[in-house]
N, C-alpha and C positions, 0 to 999 in steps of 0.2 A: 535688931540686926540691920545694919545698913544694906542697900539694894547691889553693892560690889560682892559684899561677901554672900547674900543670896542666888545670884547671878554665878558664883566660882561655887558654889556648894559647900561652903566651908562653917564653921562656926566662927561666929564673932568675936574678934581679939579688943582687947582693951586700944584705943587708937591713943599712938604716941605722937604723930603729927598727922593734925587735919590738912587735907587736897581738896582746894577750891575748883567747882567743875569746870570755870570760865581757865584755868592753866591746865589743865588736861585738857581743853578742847583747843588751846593754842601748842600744845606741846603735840598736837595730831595735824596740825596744821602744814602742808605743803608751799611753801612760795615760790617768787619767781626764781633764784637763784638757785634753789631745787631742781627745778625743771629745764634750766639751761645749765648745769653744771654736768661737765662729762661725767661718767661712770668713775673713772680710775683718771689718776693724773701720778706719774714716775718723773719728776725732777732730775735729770742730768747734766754735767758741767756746758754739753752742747745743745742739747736742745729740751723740751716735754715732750713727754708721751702722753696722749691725750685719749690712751685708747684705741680708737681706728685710725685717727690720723698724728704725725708728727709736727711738732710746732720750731722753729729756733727765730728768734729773734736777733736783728742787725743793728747796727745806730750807725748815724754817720760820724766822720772823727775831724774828715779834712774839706775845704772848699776851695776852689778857684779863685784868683782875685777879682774876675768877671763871672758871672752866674747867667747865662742866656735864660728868655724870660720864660721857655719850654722844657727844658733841660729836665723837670720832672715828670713831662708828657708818656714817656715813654714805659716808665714805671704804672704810673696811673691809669693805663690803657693797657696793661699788661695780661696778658687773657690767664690768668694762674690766681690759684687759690691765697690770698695771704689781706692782711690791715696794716694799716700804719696810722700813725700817731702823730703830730706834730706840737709840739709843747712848747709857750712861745712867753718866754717870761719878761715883762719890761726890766730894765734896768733907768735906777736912777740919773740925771740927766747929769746934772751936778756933781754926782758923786764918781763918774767917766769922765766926765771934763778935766777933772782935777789928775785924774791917773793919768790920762791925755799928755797935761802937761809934764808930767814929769817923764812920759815913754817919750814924747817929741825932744824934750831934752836932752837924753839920752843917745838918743838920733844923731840930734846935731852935735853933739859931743865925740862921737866914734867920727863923725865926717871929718870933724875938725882937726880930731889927733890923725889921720890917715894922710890930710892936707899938708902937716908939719913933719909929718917925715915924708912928704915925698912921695907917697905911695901911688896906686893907678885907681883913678877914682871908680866905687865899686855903685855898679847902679842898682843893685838890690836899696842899698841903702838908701841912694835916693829917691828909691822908688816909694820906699819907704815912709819915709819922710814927707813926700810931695801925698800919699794919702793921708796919712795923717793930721796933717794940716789942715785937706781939703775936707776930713771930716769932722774936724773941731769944728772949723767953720761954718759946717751947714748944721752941727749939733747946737751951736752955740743961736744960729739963726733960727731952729727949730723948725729946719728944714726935713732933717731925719731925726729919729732916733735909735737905741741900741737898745738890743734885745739877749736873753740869751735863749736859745734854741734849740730844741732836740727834735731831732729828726729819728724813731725806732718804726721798721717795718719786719714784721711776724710774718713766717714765710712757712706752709702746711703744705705735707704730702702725705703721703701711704708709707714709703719707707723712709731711710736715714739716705739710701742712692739715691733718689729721688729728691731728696729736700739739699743734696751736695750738688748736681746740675743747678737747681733751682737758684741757689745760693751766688752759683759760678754765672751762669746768666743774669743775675740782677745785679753783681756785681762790674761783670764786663760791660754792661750796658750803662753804667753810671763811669765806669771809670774811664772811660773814653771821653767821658766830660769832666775829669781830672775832679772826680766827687767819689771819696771813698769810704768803705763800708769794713765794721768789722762785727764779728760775733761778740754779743755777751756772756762771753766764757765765764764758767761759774755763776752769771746772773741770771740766767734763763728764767728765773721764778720772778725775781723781779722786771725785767725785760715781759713776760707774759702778763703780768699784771699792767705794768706801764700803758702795752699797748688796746688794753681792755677799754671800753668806753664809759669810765669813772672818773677822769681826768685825775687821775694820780701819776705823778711821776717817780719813781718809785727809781729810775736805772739813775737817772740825773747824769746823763752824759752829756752838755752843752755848749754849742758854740756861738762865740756873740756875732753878730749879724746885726746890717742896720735896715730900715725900714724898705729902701728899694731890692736889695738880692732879697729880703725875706719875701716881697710878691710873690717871685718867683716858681714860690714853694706853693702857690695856690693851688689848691688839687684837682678843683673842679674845670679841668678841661679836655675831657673830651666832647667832639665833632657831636655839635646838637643839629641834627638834619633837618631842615622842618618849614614851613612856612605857612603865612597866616592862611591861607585859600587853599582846596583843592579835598583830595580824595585820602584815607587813612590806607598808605599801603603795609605797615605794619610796627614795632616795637624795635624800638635805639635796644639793644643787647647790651651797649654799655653804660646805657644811664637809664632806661626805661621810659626816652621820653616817646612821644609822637612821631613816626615817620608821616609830615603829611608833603602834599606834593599838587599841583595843578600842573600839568602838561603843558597847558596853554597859555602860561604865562612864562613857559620858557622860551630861549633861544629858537627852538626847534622842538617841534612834538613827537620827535619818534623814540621811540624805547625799544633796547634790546633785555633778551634774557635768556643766559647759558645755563643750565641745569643740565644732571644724565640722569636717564631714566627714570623712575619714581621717585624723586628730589621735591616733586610738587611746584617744577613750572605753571606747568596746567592749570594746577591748583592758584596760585598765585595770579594770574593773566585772566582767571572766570572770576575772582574776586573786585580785581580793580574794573571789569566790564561792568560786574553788580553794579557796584559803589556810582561810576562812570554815569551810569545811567539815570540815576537822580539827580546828574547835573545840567539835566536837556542837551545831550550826548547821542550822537546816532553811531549805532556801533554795529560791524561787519567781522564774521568771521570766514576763514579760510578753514575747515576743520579736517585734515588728515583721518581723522581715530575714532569720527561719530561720539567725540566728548560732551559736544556740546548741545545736543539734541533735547536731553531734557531741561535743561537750561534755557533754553530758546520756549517751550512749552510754557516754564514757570512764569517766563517775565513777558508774558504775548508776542514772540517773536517770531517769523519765518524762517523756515528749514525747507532746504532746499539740498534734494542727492542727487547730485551729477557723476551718472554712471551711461554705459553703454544701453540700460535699460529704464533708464529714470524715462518721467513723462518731460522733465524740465530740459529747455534746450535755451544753449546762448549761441547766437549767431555771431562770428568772430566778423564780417562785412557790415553791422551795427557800425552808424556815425552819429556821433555825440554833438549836440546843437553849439555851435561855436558860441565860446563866451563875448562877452563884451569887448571885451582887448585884444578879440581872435578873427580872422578871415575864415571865410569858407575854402580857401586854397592852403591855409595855414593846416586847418583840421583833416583835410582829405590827405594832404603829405604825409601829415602826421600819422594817421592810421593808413595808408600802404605801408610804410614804414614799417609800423608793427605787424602788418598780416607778413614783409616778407622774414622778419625776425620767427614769427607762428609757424611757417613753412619751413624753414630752416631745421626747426626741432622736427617738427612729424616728418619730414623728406629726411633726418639722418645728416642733414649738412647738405651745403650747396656750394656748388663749385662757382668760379665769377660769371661766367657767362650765364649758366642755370640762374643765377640772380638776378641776371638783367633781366633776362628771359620772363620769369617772376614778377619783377617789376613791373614791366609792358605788362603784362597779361592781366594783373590787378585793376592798373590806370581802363583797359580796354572792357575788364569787365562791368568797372562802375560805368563806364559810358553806357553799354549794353544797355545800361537801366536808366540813361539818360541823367545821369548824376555828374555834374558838371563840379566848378569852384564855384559856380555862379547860384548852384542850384538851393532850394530853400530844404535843409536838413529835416525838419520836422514832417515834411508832407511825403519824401520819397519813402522808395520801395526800396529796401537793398536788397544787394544779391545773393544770393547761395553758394556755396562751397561746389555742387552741380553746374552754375552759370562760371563759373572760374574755370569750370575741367573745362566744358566746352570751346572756352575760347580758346586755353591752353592747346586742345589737341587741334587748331585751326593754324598752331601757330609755328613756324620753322625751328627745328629742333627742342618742341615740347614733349614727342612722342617718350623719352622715358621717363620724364617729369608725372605724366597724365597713371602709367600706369603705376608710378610708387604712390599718387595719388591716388587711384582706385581702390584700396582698402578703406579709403575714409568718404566715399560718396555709392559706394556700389557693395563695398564687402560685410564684414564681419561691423568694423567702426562706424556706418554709415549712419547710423541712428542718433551719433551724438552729436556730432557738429555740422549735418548737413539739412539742417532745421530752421524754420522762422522761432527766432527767441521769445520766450514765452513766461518769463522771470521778471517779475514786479519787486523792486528791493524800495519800495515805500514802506518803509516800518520800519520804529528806533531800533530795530536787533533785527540782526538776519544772518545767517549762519547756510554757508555754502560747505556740504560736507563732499570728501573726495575719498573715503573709507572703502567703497564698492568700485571705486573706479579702476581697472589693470594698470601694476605699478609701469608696466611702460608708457601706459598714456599718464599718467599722471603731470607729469611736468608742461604738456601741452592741457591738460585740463586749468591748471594750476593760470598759467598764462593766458590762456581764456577768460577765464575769472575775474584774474586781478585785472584785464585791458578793460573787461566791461563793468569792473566796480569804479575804474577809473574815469571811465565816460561818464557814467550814473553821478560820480562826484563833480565834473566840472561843469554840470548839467546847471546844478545849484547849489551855491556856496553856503556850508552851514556847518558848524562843527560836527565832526565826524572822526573816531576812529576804526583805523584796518587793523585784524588782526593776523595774521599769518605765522601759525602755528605748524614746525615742523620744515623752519624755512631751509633748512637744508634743500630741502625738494629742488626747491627754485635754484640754488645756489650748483647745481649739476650741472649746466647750461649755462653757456656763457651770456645768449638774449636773454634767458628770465634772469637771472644774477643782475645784468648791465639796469633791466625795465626796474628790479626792483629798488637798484642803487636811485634809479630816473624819480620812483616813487620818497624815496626817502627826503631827496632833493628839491623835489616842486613841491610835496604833499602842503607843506607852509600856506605856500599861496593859494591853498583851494581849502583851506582851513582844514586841513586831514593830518591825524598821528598817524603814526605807523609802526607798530607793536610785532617787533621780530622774536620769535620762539623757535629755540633750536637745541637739541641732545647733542648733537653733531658737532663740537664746537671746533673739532681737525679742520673737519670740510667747509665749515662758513667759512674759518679765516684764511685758511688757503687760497682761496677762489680771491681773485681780483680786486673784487666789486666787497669783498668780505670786510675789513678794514677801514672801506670809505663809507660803509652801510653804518661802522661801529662808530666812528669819527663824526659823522653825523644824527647821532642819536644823544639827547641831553641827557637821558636818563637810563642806565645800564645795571642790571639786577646779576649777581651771578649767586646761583644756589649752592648747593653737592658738585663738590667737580669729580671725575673718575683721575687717581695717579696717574695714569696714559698721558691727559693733556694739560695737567697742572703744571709746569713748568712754565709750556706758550701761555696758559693763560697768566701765566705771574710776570714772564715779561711784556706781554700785553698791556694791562695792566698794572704794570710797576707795581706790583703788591709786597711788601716786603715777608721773611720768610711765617710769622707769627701769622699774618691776615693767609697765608698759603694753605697751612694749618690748619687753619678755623674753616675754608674751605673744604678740605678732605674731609674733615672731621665733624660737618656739618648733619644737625638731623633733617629729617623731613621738615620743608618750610624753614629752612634754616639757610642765612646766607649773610651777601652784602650787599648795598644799595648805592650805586656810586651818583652824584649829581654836580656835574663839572668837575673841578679838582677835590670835592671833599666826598668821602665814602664813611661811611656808618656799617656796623654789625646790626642786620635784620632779623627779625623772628615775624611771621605773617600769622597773624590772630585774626581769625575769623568767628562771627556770634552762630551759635545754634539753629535761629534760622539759614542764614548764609551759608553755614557747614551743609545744611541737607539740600541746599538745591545746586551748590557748585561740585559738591563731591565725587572725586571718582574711584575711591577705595571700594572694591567690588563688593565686599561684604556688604557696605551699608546702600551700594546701588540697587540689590538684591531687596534688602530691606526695604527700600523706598519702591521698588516695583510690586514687592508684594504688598504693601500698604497700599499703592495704587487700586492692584485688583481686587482687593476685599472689598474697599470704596464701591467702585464700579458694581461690583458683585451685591452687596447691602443696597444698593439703588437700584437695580433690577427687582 
């Protein structure tokens, strides 16, 4: 009894034909065409049904007598599901040349008899004619040659409405370049297979084309963003290649980036800090939201909470050691300047005389301390926010100035800027948070901040960037808006980027200073935008309505990366380690703090 029929429990029959084990074990056999072939396929005169999705396949019929050398760009770059095909058959040289000559004959035949009666000379004809010739010419020179050429693109959706927009879109958008498309009615099966990647042409719809329009048709052009140096900000969305980028080898080093909400700016801006920091990169944060605290921890950096009870105090009468190219009359202008801008926010506005008034009283109170233009920056004493009221209330029509002053030297706020500065920003990462500080003070914190990171940079010249996350802040106020424009514009010359982050993208560009901040920044990210402001940002950025789209409809980490005139579809991929120390999806912050304390806890 064989081991089949003891296996079925049967008695054994007389075998009429023997089965070789090696064709049962190929007849069980799974391949590849198994495993990529849909479930069900329904053949209809307009399209396949593929199951989940619908298929109809187009071919081109007609072309232009000029072909622009993009004209397929827009197809190609087309953010919708579909393939195409391009089938590109030589044609003999010889055996055209000689058709040539008799279609040219032909030609000049109809011209001739149109001539003898008299007729109005027809410049199709001639048109006619005068290419023709011109391409004998260059066939016979073996300059070009002729081909014939099918162009099928297979176009998928969910329903038949769906795939009838789709159809009406790819076709409006070719036929505006007088290139036209039709369905393979009744061919669907063969149009589906055509466009399969077997190189079978199966529909043989073909139009001859000679070797310069055929370029034309090259596929591979979409915008490769990239270059040899710099930091991986993240994945081309429409080719897969490298977004890579060095800041500082652009035009100007500042970057903007519009996202709302949980979009993953944050995300995006603690990544390129990582990366940033392997390049001998000293980098400064602004931090609103205490994001970046653990961050600062991971990569040995300083954190520093500037709040009405923090121990850290920045004195905003700090004067910065004039540079090389700078007077001591240069730098002391230069910060009264910004102390009466500093006044201007905490006083609510200043009237013109209260400005002058201001003015004087600053000039009167460096003297106090013996601080001259003449005087050597490094060795003085400056003076306190306390040494300003005094002089102020000595001084004719100071008396209401001294008392809106008095909340920030005597009251409630007196702890935070009426202090000798006590903040050491020597370390490649330093992170200034402003999370604890009252949102009315904040925009005077904010401005504090960035004057004394500003000093600390032209202190010593070294690459460096500023981050300033949440710039709307600054953008409320027309001095910090104007100081931060001031920042974007010098930051060059003292070797400093300057990385604006903002949800708010109404309020940045309203403001003034918002526009001239965007205009000078080489490098501009924009993530998830909210329908509210997608419009301004599309005529902002001249986005046309497709890249508008891809915007709303952006996931997390998901966006564009513009650099000068060319802009790329980004995805921000970050590795495993990077994910756990830049993250701020609370679940896994959670996780990562109690992993901490177990640590902590096992070492005890």
């Amino acid at each position: 009894m064989s081991i089949f029929s003891k296996l079925l429990g049967k008695k054994e029959a007389s075998p009429i034909v023997s089965v070789l084990p090696n064709e049962i074990y190929q007849a069980g056999v799974l391949e590849l065409k198994d495993v990529i072939a849909p479930s069900a396929l329904k053949v209809s005169p307009k399209e396949v049904n593929l199951g989940e999705k619908v298929g109809r396949t187009l071919f081109v019929i007609s072309y232009p007598r000029f072909l622009d050398e993009s004209w397929f760009a827009p197809i190609i770059n087309l953010d919708k599901v579909f393939n195409v095909s391009i089938f590109i058959h030589p044609i003999d040289t010889a055996k055209i040349l000689h058709h040539f000559q008799k279609k040219v004959a032909e030609v000049q035949s109809q011209i001739s008899r149109r001539e003898e009666k008299g007729l109005v000379r027809d410049p199709a004809l001639d048109t006619a004619y005068q290419d023709l010739e011109a391409l004998r010419d260059q066939l016979m020179q073996a300059q070009e040659h002729l081909f014939d050429v099918g162009v099928y693109i297979t176009i998928f959706a969910d329903s038949e409405n769906e795939l009838d927009k789709l159809e009406s879109e790819i076709k409006s958008i070719l036929e505006s370049k007088l290139v036209y498309l039709k369905p393979a009615l009744f061919q669907q099966e063969q149009g589906f297979k055509s466009v399969l990647p077997i190189g079978d042409d199966q529909l043989a719809v073909n139009s001859k084309l000679n070797s310069s329009p055929l370029s034309s048709l090259f596929p591979f052009v979409s915008f490769d963003l990239t270059s040899d140096k710099g930091i991986l900000y993240g994945i081309n969305r429409h080719n897969s290649s490298l977004v890579l980028f060095d800041r500082y080898l652009l035009e100007n080093y500042n970057s903007v980036t519009f996202a709302v909400a949980g979009a993953g700016k944050s995300y995006c801006t603690k990544l390129e800090i990582l990366r940033t920091l392997m390049f001998d990169t000293d980098v400064i944060v602004i931090d609103p939201e205490k994001e970046y605290e653990y961050m600062s921890e991971a990569t040995g950096g300083k954190y520093f909470n500037i709040s009405l009870n923090s121990e850290h105090h920045i004195n905003p009468f700090d004067l910065p050691i004039p540079a090389e190219d700078e007077s001591g009359a240069d730098v002391l202008r230069s910060n009264i300047i910004n102390l009466v801008g500093l006044f201007r926010i905490m006083l609510g506005g200043l009237t013109q005389e209260e400005d002058a008034i201001i003015d004087r009283a600053i000039t009167e109170t460096y003297a106090l301390k013996d601080i001259s233009p003449e005087s050597d920056f490094r060795s003085v004493e400056p003076p306190l926010l306390s040494d300003f009221e005094l002089v102020l209330a000595g001084m004719e029509g100071g008396e209401s100035l001294v008392q809106r002053l008095t909340k920030y030297t005597k009251g409630t706020w007196s702890g935070f800027i009426n202090r000798p500065s006590n903040v050491d920003i020597n370390k490649k990462f330093v992170v200034f948070s402003l999370r604890d500080m009252e949102d009315e003070l904040k925009p005077v914190a904010m401005y504090i901040v960035t004057h004394y990171i500003w000093n600390a940079v032209r202190k010593i010249k070294k690459k460096r960037l500023l981050v300033i996350d949440e710039a709307w802040w600054m953008m409320k106020s027309e001095d910090t808006a104007s100081f931060l424009f001031g920042l974007a514009k010098r930051g060059r010359k003292y070797y400093l980027g300057l990385a604006t982050i903002t949800q708010d993208v109404d309020d940045f560009l309203k403001s003034p200073y918002g526009l001239p901040i965007l205009t000078n920044s080489s490098i501009q990210i924009l993530l998830k935008q909210s329908p509210t402001v997608i419009d301004h940002i599309q005529q902002t950025f001249n986005l046309t309505d497709e890249e508008k789209y891809l915007l709303l409809e952006s996931d997390v980490g998901e966006g564009m990366f513009f650099v000068g005139l060319k802009h790329v579809a980004l995805k921000i991929v970050a590795s495993y380690t990077e994910d756990q120390i830049i993250t701020t999806n609370p679940a896994q912050v959670m996780q990562i703090e109690k992993a901490k304390k177990d640590l902590e806890a096992a070492g005890q």
